[in-house]
C-alpha positions in Angstrom: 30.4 48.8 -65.9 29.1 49.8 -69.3 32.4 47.8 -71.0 31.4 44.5 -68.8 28.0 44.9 -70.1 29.1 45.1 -74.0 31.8 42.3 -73.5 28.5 39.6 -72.1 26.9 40.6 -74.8 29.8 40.1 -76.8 30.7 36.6 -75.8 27.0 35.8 -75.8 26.2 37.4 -79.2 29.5 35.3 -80.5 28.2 31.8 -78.3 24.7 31.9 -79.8 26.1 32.5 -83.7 27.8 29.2 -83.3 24.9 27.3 -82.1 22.8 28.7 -84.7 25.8 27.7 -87.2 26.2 24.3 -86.1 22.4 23.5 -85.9 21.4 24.7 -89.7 24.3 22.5 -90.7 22.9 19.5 -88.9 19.5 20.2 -89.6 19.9 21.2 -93.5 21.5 18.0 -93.9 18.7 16.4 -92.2 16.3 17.7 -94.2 18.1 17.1 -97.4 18.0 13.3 -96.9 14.2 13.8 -95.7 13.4 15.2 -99.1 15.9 13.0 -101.0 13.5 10.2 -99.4 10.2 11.5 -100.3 11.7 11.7 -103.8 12.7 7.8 -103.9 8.9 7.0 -102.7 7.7 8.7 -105.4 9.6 6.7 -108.1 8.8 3.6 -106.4 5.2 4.5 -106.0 4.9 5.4 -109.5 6.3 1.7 -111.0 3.4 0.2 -111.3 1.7 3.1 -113.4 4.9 2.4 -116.0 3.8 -1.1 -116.1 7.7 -2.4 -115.2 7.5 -5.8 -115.2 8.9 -6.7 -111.3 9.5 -10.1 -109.4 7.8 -11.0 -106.2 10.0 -10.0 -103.7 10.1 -6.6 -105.3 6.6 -6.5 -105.2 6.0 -7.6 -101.4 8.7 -4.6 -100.5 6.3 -2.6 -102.4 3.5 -3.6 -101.0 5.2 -2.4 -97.9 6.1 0.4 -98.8 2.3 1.7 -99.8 1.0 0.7 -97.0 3.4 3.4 -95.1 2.9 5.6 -97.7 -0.9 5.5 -97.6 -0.8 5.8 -93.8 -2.2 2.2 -93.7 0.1 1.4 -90.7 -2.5 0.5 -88.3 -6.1 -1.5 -88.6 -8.4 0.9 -88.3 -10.6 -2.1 -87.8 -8.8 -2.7 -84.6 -9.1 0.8 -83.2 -12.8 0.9 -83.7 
């Protein structure tokens, strides 16, 4: 009894390292192109303090992009 008791655990000690495995792979890489992300925002969000010169569709893409940035996503106007 004792040896079906230690080969469960066993199997389940070996079954729940490969989860563990496969989910930090998934979710390092996940949050890798999270932060890689946050870093791109920044640059963009800093252009304007580097005065680059930048034509007008660059700047309405930017314009979007603040407004996500600065959490402006919905009129608070609207809600109230």
């Amino acid at each position: 009894m004792l040896k079906a008791i230690s080969n469960t655990l066993g199997q389940g000690s070996k079954t729940f390292f490969w989860i563990y495995l496969i989910c930090n792979i998934l979710f390092g890489f996940a949050l890798g192109m999270l932060w890689g992300t946050f870093q791109t925002l920044q640059i963009i969000t800093s252009m304007p303090l580097l005065k680059v010169k930048m034509p007008p569709n660059v700047l309405e893409v930017f314009q979007g992009f603040s407004d996500i940035i600065n959490m402006k996503i919905i009129d608070t106007k609207v809600i109230y």
